[in-house]
C-alpha angles and dihedrals in degrees: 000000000000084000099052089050097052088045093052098044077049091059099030074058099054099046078053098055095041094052092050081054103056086051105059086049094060091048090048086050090050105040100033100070089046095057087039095051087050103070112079114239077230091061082055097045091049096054086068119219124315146156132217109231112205115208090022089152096077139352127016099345088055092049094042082057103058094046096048083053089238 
């Protein structure tokens, strides 16, 4: 009986957790186009090209990053 229990408050979890997921998916699909569409495709020309360097505190990434002039 102690193992069905556990087994049921695991499941009772999951579908929990799932739901609370879903969720959260559906608020991401709604408010994530009306942040995006905000901002202007002239706000993102005027910022120039540029790149993101990841580990640019030692190693290649430091050294990629002096020689892209970043």
């Amino acid at each position: 009986m102690e193992d069905f229990q556990h087994q049921l408050l695991i499941v009772i979890g999951a579908l929990i957790c799932f739901s609370a997921l879903l969720k959260c998916i559906r608020f991401m699909k709604y408010i994530l186009p009306h942040v995006w569409s905000a901002l202007p495709q002239a706000f993102f020309r005027s910022l120039g090209e540029w790149a993101v360097v990841t580990g640019a505190g030692d190693g290649i990434g430091k050294a990629y990053s002096f020689e892209g002039g970043l």
